[in-house]
MIKE-942326 format. One record per atom (N, C-alpha, C): residue number from 1; residue in three letters; z, y, x. Coordinates in Angstrom, 3 decimals, always signed. Layout:
BEGIN
<r seq="NUM" type="ALA" c3="Z" c2="Y" c1="X"/>
...
This chain:
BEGIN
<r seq="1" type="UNK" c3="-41.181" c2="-38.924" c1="-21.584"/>
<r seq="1" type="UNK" c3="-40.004" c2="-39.763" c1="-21.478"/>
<r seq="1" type="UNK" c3="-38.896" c2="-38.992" c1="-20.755"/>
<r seq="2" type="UNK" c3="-37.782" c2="-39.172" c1="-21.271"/>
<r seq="2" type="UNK" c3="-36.272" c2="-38.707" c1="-20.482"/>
<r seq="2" type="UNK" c3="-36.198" c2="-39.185" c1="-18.912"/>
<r seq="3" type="UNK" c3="-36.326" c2="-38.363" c1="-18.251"/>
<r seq="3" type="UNK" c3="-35.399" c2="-39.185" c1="-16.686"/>
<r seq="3" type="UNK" c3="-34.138" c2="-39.366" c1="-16.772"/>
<r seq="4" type="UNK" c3="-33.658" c2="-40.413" c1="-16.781"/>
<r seq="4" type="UNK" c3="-32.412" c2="-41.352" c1="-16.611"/>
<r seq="4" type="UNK" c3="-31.830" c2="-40.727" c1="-15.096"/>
<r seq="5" type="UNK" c3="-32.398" c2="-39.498" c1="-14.664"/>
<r seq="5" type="UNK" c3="-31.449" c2="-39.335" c1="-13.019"/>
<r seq="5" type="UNK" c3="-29.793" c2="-38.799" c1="-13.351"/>
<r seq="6" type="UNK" c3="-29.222" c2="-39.119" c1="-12.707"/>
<r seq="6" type="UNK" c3="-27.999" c2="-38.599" c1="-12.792"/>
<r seq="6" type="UNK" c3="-27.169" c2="-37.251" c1="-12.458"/>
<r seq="7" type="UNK" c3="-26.718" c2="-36.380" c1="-13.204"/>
<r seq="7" type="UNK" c3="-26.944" c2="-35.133" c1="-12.688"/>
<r seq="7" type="UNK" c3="-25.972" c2="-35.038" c1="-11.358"/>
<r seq="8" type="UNK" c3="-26.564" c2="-34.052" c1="-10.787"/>
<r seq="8" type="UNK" c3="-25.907" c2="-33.082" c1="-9.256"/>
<r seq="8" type="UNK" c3="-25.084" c2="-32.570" c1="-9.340"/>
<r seq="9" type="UNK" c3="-23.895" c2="-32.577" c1="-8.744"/>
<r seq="9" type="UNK" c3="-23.079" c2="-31.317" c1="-8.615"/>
<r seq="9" type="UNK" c3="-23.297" c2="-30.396" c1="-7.841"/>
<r seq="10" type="UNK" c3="-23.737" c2="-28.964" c1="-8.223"/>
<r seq="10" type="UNK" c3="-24.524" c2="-27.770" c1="-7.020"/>
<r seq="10" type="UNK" c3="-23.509" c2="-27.604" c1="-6.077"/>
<r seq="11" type="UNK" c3="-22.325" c2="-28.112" c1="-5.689"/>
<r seq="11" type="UNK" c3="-22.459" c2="-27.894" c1="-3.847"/>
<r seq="11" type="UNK" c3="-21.618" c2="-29.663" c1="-3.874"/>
<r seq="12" type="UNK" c3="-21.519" c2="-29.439" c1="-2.336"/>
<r seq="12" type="UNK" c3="-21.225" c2="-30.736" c1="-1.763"/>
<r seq="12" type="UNK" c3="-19.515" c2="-30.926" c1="-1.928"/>
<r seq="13" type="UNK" c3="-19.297" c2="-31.861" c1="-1.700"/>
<r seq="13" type="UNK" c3="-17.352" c2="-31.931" c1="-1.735"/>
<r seq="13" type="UNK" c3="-16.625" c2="-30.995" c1="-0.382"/>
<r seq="14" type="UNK" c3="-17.765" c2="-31.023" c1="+0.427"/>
<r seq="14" type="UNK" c3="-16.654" c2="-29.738" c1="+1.853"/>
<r seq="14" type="UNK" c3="-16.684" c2="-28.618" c1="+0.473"/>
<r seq="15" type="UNK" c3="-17.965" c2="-27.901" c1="+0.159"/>
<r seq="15" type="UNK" c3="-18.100" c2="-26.507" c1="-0.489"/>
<r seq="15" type="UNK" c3="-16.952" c2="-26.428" c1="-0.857"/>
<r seq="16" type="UNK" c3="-16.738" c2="-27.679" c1="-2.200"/>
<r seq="16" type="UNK" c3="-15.506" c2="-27.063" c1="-3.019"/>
<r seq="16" type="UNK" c3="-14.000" c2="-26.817" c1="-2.297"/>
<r seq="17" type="UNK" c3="-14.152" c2="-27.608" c1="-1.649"/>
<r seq="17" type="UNK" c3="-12.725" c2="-27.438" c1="-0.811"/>
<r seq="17" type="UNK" c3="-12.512" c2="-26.571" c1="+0.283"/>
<r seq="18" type="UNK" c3="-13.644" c2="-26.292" c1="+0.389"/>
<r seq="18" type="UNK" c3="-13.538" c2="-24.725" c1="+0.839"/>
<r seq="18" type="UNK" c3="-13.370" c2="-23.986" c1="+0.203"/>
<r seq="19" type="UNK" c3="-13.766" c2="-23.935" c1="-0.879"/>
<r seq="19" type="UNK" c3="-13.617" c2="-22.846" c1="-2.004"/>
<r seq="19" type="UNK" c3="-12.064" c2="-23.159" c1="-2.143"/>
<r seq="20" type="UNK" c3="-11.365" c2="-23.942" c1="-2.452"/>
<r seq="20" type="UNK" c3="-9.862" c2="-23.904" c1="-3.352"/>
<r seq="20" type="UNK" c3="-9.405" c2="-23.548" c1="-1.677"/>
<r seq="21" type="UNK" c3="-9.269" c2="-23.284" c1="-0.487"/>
<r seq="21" type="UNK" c3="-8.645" c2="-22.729" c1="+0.200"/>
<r seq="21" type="UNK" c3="-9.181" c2="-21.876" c1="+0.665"/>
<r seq="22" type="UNK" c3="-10.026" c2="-21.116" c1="+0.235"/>
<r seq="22" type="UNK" c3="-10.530" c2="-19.289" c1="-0.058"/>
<r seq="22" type="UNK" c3="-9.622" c2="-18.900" c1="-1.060"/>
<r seq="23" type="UNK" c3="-9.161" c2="-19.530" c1="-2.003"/>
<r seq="23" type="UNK" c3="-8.536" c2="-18.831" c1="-2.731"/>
<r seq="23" type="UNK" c3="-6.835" c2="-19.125" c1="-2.685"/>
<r seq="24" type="UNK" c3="-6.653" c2="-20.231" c1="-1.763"/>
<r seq="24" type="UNK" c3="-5.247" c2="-20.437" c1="-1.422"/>
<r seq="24" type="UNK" c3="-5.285" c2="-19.224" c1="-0.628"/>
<r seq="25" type="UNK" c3="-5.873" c2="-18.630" c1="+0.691"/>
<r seq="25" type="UNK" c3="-5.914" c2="-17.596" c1="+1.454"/>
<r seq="25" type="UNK" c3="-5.755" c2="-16.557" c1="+0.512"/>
<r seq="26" type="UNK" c3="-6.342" c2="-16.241" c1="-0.694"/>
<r seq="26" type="UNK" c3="-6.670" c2="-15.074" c1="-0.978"/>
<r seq="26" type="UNK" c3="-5.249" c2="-15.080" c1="-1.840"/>
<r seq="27" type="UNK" c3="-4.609" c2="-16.211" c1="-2.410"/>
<r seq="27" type="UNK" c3="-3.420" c2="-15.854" c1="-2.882"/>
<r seq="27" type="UNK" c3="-2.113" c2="-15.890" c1="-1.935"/>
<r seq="28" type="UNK" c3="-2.285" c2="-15.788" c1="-1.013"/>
<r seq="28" type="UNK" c3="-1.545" c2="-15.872" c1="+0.499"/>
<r seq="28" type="UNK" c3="-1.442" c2="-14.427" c1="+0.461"/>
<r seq="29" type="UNK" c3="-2.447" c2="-13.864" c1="+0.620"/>
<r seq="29" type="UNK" c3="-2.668" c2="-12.408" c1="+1.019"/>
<r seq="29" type="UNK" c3="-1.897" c2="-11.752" c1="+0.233"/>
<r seq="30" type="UNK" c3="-2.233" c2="-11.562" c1="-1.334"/>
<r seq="30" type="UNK" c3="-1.493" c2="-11.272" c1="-2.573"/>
<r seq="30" type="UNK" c3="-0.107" c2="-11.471" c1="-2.406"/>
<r seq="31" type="UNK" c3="+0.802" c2="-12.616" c1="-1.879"/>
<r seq="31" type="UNK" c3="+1.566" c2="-12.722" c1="-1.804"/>
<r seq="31" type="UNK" c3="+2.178" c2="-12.163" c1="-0.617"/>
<r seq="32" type="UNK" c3="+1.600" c2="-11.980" c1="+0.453"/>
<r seq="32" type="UNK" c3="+2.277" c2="-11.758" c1="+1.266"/>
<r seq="32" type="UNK" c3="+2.489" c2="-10.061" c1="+1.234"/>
<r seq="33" type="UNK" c3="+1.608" c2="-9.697" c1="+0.734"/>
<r seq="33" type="UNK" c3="+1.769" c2="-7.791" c1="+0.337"/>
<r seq="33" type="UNK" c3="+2.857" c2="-7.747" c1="-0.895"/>
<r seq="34" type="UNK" c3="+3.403" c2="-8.647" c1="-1.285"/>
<r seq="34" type="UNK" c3="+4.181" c2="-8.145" c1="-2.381"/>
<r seq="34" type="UNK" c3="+6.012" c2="-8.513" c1="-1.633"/>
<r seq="35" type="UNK" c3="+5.424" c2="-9.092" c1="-0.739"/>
<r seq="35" type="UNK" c3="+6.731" c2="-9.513" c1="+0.319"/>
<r seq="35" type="UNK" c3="+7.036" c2="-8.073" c1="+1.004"/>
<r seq="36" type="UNK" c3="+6.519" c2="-7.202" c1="+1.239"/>
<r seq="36" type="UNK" c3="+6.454" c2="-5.772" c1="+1.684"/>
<r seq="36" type="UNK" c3="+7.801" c2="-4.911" c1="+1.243"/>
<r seq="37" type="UNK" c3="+8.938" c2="-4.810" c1="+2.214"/>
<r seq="37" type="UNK" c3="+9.934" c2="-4.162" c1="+1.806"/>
<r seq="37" type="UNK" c3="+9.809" c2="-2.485" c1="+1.443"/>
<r seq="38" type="UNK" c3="+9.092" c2="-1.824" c1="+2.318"/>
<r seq="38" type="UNK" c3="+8.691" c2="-0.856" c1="+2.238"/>
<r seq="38" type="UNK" c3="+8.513" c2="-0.047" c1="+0.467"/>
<r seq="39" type="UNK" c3="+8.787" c2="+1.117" c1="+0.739"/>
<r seq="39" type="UNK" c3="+8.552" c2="+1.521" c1="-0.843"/>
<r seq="39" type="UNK" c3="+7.256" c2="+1.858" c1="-1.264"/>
<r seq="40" type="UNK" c3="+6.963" c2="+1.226" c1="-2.465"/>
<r seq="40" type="UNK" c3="+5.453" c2="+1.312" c1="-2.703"/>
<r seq="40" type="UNK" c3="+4.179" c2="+0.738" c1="-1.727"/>
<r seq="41" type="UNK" c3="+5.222" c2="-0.719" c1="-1.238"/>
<r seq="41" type="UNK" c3="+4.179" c2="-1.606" c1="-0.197"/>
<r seq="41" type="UNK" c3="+3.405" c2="-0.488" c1="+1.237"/>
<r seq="42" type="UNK" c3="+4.151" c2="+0.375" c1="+1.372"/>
<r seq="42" type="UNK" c3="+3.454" c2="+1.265" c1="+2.489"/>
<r seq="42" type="UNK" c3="+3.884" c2="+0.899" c1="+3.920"/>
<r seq="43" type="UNK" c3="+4.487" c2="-0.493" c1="+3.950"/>
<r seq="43" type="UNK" c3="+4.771" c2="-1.235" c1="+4.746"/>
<r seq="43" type="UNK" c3="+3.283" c2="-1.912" c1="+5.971"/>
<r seq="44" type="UNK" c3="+4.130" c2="-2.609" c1="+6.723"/>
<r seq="44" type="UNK" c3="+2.757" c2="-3.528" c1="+7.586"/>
<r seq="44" type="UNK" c3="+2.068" c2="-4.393" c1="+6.582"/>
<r seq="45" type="UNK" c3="+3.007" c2="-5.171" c1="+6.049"/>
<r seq="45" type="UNK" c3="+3.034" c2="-5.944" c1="+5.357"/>
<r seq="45" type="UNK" c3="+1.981" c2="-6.184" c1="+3.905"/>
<r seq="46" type="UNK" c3="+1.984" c2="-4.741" c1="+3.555"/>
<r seq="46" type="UNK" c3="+1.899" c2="-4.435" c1="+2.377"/>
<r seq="46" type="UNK" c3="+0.132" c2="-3.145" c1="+2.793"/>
<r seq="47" type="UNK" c3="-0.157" c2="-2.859" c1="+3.985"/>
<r seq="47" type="UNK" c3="-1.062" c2="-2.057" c1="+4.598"/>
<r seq="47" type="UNK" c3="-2.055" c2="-2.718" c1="+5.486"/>
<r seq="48" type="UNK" c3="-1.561" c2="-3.791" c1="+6.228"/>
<r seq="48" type="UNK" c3="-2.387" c2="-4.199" c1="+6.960"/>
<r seq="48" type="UNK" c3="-2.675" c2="-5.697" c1="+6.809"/>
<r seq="49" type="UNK" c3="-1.519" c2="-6.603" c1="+7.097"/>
<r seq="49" type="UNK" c3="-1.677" c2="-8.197" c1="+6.935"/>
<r seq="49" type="UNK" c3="-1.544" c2="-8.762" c1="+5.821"/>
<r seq="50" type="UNK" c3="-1.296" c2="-8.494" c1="+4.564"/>
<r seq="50" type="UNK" c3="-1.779" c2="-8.634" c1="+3.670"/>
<r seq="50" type="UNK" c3="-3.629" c2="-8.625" c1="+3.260"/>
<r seq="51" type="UNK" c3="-4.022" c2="-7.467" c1="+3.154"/>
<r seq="51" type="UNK" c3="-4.791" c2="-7.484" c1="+3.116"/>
<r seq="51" type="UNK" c3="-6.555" c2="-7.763" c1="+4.286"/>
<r seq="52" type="UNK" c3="-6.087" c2="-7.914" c1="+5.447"/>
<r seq="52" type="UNK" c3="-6.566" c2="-8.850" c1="+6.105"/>
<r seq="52" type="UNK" c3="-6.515" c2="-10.242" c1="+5.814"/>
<r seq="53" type="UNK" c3="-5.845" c2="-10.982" c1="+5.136"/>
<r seq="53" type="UNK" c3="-5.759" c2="-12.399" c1="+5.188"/>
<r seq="53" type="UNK" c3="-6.643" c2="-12.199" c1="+3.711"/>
<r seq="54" type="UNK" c3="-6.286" c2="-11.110" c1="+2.566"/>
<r seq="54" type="UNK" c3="-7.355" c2="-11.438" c1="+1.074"/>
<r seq="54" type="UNK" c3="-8.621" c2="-11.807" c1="+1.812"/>
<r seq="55" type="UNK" c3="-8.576" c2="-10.696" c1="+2.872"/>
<r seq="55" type="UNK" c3="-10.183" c2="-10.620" c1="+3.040"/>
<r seq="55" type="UNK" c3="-11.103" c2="-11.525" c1="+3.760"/>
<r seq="56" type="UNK" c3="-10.339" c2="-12.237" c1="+4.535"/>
<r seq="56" type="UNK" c3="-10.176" c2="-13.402" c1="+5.240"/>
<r seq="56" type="UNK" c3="-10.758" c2="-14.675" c1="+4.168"/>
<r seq="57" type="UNK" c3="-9.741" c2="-14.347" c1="+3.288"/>
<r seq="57" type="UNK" c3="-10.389" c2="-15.337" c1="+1.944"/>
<r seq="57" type="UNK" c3="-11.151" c2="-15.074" c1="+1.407"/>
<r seq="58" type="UNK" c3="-11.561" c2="-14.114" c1="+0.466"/>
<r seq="58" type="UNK" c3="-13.140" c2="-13.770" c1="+0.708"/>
<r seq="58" type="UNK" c3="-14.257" c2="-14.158" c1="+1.220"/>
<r seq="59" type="UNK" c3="-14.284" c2="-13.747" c1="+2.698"/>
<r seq="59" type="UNK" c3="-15.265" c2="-14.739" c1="+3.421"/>
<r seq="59" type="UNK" c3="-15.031" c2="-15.983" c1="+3.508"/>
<r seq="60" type="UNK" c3="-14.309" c2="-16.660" c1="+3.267"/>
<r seq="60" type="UNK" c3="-14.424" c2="-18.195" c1="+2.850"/>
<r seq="60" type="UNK" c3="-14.811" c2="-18.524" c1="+1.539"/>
<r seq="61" type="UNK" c3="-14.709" c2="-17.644" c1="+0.762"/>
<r seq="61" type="UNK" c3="-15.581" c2="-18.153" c1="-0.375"/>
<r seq="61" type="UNK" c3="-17.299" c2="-17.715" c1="-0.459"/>
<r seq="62" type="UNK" c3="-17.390" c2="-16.289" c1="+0.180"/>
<r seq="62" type="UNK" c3="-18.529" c2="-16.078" c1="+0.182"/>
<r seq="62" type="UNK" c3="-19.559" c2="-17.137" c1="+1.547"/>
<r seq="63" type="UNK" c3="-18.774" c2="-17.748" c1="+2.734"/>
<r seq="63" type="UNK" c3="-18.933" c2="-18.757" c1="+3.288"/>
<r seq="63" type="UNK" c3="-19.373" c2="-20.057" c1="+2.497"/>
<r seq="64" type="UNK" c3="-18.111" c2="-20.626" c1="+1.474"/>
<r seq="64" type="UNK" c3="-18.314" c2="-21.878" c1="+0.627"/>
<r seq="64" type="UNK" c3="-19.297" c2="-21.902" c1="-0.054"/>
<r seq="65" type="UNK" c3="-20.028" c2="-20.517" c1="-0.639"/>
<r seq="65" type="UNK" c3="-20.811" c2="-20.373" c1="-1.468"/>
<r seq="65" type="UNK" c3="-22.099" c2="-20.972" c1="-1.170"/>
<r seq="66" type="UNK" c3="-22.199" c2="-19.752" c1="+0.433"/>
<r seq="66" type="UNK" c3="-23.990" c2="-19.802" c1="+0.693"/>
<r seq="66" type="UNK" c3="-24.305" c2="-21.133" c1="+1.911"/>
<r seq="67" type="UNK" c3="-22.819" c2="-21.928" c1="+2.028"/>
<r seq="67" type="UNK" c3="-23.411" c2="-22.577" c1="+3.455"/>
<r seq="67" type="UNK" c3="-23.683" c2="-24.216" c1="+2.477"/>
<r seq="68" type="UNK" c3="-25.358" c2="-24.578" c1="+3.165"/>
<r seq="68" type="UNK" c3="-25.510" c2="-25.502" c1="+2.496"/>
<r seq="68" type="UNK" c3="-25.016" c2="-26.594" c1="+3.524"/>
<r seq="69" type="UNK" c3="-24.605" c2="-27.734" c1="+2.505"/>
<r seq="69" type="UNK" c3="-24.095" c2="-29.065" c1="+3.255"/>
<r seq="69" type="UNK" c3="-24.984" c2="-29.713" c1="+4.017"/>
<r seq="70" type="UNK" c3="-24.049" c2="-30.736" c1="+4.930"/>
<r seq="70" type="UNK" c3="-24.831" c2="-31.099" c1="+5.887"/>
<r seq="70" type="UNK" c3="-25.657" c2="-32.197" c1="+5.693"/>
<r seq="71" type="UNK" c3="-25.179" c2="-32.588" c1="+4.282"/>
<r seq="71" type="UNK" c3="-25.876" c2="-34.114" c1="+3.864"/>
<r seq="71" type="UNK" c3="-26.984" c2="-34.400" c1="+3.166"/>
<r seq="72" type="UNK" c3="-27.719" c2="-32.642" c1="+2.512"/>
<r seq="72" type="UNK" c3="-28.428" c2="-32.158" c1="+2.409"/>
<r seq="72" type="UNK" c3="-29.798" c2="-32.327" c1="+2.376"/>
């Protein structure tokens, strides 16, 4: 016989919304290196805080990914 259970969504509602602001961060980052006056982004901007904040996002997704919920 079929089980009538209703399917799961594999993570919880924090996960995902962690996830869509891992990737608001990570398009923060993107954006903010293209804000880089400097020629050929060899700026701060465009060298350092930029790409600290991608990476920043990153670990919030690789965070959203593996952390299981609390309701669990």
């Amino acid at each position: 016989m079929m089980n009538s259970k209703k399917s799961e969504l594999p993570f919880a509602s924090s996960n995902y919304v962690m996830m869509l602001t891992g990737i608001a961060v990570i398009l923060a980052g993107f954006l903010i290196m293209s804000f880089d006056a400097e020629e050929f982004g060899f700026g701060f901007l465009g060298l350092t805080l930029g790409p600290i904040v991608t990476i920043i996002g990153f670990i919030l997704e690789f965070w959203a990914i593996l952390r299981k919920p609390s309701d669990s």
